[in-house]
VMD Tcl script that draws the C-alpha trace (Angstrom):
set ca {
  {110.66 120.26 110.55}
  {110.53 116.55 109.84}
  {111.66 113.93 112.10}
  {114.18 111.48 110.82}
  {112.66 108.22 111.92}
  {113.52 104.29 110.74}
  {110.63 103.26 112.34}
  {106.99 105.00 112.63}
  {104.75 102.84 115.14}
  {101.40 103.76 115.63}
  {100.76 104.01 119.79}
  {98.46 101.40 119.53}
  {100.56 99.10 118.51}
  {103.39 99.74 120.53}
  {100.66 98.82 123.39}
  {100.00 95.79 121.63}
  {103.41 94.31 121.63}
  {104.36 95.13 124.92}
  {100.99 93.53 126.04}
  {101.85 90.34 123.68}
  {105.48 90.69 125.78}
  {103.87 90.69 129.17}
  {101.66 87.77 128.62}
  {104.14 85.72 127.50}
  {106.59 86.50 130.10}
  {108.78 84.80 131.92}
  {109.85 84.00 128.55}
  {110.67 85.50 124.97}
  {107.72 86.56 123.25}
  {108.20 87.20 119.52}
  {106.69 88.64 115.74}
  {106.39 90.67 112.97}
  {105.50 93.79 112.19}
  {104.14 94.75 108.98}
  {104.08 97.69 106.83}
  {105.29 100.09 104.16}
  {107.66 102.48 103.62}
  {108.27 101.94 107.83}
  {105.04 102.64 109.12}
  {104.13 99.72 110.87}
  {100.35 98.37 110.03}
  {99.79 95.89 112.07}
  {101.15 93.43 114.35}
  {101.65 89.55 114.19}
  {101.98 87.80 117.28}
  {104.08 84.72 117.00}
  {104.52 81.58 119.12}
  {107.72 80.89 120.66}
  {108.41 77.17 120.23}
  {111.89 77.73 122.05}
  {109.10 78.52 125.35}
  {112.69 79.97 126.49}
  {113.64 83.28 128.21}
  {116.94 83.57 126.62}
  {115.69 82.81 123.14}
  {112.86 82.60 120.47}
  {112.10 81.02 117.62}
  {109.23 81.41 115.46}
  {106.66 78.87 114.36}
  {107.81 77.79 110.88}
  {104.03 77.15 110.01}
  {102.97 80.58 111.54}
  {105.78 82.20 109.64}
  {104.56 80.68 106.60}
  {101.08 81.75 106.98}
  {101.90 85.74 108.04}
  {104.63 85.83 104.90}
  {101.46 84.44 102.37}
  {98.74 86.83 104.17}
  {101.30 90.03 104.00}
  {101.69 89.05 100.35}
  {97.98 89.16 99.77}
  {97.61 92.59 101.75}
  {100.71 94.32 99.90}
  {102.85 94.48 103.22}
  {106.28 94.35 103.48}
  {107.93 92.84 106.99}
  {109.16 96.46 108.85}
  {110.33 94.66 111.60}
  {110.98 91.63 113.27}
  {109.99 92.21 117.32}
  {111.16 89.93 120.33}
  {111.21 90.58 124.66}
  {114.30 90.44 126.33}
  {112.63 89.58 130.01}
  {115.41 89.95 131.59}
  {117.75 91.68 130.08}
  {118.30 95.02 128.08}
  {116.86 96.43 125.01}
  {120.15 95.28 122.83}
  {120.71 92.52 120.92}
  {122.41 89.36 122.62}
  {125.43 87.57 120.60}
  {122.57 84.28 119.48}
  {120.30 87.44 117.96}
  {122.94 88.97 115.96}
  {124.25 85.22 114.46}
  {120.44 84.42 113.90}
  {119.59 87.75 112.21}
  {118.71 86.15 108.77}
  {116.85 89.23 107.34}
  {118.89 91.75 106.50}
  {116.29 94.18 105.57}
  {114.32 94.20 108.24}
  {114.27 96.03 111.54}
  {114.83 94.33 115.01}
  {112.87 95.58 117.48}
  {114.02 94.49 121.40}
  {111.64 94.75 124.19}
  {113.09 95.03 127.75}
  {111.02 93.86 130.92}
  {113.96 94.58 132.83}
  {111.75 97.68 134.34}
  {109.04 99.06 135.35}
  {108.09 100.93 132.16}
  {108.98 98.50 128.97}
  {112.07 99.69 126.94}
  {111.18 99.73 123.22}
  {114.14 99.83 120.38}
  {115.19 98.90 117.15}
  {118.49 97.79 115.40}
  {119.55 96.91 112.12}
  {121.53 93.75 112.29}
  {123.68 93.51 109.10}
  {126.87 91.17 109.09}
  {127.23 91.04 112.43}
  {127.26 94.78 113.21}
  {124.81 96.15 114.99}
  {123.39 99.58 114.66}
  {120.26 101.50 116.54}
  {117.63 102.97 114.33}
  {115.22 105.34 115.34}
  {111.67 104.88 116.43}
  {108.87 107.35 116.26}
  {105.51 106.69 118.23}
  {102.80 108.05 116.57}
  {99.02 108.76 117.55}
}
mol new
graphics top color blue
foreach p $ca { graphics top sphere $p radius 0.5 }
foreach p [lrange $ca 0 end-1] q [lrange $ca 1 end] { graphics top cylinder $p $q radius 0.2 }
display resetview
């Protein structure tokens, strides 16, 4: 039987972004994951310019760059990926009125514990929803 997933990240990956999380703790790191048809492909780590632990914002030049070079390498954005250091895995009220893209995936890291807390919501006029995440080898 299949498993009804809205997200398939590779282990490695997952790794990856909690690592980028870590390193940029105390505050909000932040990317984007690309992909097709919601297998994530690989990871873009971002800069924070907020350098804030209640909020992110990507590099507008960075963004740029990552939207041009997932062009070239037919990728579409899965996922947009941020750390919530000290709070949970859910979206706060300034990500939901900031969630500009629609069609992508949020994912919300939580540092809150121990073991990092990995999900993902869709974020679509103000309502949130969870979606699913599979971790595959």
């Amino acid at each position: 039987m299949k498993t009804k997933a809205d997200l398939f990240l590779p282990k490695n990956l997952e790794e990856e972004i909690i690592s980028h999380c870590k390193e940029i703790y105390p505050y909000e790191a932040c990317g984007i994951l690309a992909g097709k048809d919601g297998i994530v492909q690989k990871v873009f780590k971002m800069t924070n310019i907020d350098k804030s632990n209640v909020s992110y914002m990507m590099d507008p030049g960075e963004q740029f760059a990552v939207m041009k070079e997932m062009r070239k390498e037919v990728l579409e954005m899965t996922a947009i990926y941020h750390s919530h250091p000290h709070t949970d895995a859910y979206p706060s009220l300034k990500d939901i009125n900031l969630a500009f893209y629609e069609d992508s995936l949020y994912v919300i890291v939580s540092l809150i514990q121990e073991e990092p807390v990995i999900r993902a919501f869709t974020i679509k006029e103000g309502i949130v929803e969870e979606s699913k995440i599979l971790i595959i080898a």
